[in-house]
Structures are given as structure tokens and as C-alpha cells.
C-alpha positions in Angstrom: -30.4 12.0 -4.4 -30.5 14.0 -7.5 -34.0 14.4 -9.2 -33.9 15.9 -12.9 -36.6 16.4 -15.3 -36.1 15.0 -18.7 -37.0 16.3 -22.5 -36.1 13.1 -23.8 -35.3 9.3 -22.4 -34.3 6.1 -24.8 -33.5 2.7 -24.1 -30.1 2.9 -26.8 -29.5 6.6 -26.4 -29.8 7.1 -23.3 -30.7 10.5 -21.3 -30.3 13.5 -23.8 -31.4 17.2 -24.3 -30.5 19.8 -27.2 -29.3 22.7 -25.0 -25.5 22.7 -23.9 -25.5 24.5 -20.9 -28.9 22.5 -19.1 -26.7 19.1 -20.3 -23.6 20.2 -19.0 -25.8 21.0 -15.2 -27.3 18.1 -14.9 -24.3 16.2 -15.9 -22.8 18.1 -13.0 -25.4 17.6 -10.5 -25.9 13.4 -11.0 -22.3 13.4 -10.7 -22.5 14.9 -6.8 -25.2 12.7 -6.0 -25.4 9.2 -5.0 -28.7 8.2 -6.4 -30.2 9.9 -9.5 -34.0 9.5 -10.4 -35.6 11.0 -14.2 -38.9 12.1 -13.6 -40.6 12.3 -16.9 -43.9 12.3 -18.5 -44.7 9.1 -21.0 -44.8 11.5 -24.1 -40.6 12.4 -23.4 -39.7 8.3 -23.6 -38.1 6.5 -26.4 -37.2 9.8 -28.0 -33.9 11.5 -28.6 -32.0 14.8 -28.6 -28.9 16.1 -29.7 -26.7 16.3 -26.5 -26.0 13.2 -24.1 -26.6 13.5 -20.9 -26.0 9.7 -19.2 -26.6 7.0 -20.3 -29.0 4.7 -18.6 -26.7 2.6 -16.6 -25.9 5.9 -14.9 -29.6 6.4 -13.6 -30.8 4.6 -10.6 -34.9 5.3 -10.8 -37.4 6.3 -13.6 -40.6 8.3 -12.4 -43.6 8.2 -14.9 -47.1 8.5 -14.8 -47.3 5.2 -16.2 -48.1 1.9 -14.6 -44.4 0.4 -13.6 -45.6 -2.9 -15.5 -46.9 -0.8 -18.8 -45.4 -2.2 -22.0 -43.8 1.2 -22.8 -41.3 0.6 -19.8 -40.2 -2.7 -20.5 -36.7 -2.0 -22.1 -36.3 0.5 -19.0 -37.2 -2.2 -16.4 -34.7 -4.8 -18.7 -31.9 -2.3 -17.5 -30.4 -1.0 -14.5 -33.3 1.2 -13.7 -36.2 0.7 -11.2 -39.1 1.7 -12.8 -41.3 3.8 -10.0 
């Protein structure tokens, strides 16, 4: 299992970051791993950056500080992701 921190996570644009060489790592690493969990903190979600990292169907679990049934996760939980 692969477990990255995240700078940015949105429902449409998927997993993204604004530095090339962090992108092109991660990228690297979920591709090795079976499973691939986002940890992030509720104040990185439904925003954007520059660089694409996967999109969502490419990540298995979210990790938030938030309550899996909070509002603010619903378009995550409406995808592929299990929302921990």
C-alpha cells in the first residue's frame, strides 16, 4: 500500500500538486503499489493545482480528519474511494 500526502484533492480534477518532480514521485510510487490511500487534511479538498497526479478512480482510500459521513466528502464517497 502506498500512503501519500496531498496539497490538493477534487472531485473533477482529481489528485494534483504544482511541483513537477513531487508529481512525477508519487506518480511513480502509486504505480508500484496495489492500494493507494491520500491522507489529507479538510482544508487541501476540493481545491486544485497545476500538475495531475491521478485521478480519483486511481485511488483506493481517502484519510481525513473529518467524519466519513460529513457533507464535504460526499462527491468522494459517490466515487471509487472509501472514505476512512
Amino acid at each position: 500500500m502506498c500512503l501519500l500526502g496531498n496539497n490538493a484533492l477534487d472531485a473533477k480534477a482529481g489528485f494534483t500538486d504544482t511541483d513537477w518532480e513531487s508529481v512525477q514521485v508519487k506518480r511513480a510510487m502509486m504505480k508500484s503499489a496495489r492500494k493507494v490511500a491520500v491522507l489529507t487534511i479538510s482544508e487541501k479538498l476540493n481545491a486544485s493545482m497545476r500538475f495531475k497526479i491521478a485521478a480519483l478512480n486511481e485511488i483506493d482510500y481517502l484519510v481525513t480528519e473529518l467524519d466519513p459521513n460529513d457533507a464535504a466528502l460526499q462527491s468522494y464517497a459517490d466515487s471509487s474511494i472509501l472514505v476512512l
